[in-house]
N, C-alpha and C positions, 0 to 999 in steps of 0.2 A: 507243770509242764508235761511229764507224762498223758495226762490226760486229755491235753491240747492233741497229741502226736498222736494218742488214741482214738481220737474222735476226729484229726483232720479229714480225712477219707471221706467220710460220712459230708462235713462239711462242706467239700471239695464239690461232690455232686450236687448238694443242694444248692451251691451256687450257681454251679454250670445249670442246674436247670431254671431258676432264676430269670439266670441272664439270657437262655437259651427261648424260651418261652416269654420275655419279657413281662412279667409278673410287677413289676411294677415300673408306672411312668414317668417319662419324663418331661420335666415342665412343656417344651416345646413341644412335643407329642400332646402334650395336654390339653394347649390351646388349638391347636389343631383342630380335635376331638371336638372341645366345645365349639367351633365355629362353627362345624360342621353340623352341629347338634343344636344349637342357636337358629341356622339356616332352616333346617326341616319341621322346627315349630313357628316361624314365621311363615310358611308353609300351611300347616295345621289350622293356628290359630291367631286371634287378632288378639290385638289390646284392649283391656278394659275400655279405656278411655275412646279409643275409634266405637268399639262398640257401643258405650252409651250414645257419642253423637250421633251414632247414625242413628237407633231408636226414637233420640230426642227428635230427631228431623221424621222419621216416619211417622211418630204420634201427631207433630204440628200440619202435615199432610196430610193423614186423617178428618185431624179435626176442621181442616179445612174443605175436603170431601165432605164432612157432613154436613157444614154449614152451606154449602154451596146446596145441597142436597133438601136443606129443609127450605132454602128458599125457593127454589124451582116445585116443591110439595105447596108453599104456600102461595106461588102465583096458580100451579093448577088448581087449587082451592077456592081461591080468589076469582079466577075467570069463571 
């Protein structure tokens, strides 16, 4: 117990600074944080999954530019 009495002091401020400083959060501060952090990467960036489709739809676009492409090569060929 002595030791406790010795050491409260020290204690005392380290918690005022703690609390003072807020040094660690709270659940609801927590979520807060992440939503807000959640928000600025849907911002940023997409999802896997949007991503591929959209890919998937630009290749079949493509490949349909090109087919359009070799046919209009083979009527000028043709005529």
């Amino acid at each position: 117990m002595d030791k406790f009495i010795e050491y409260a002091p020290i204690i005392i401020v380290v918690l005022g600074f703690i609390l003072q400083n807020n040094i660690f959060v709270k659940p609801d501060t927590m979520k807060d944080e992440f939503a807000k952090f959640e928000h600025a990467m849907e911002k940023k960036f997409v999802l896997k999954e949007t991503h591929d489709l959209a890919i998937s739809e630009m290749k079949s676009d493509i490949e349909e530019i090109k087919d359009k492409i070799n046919r209009i090569y083979d009527k000028l060929m043709a005529g």
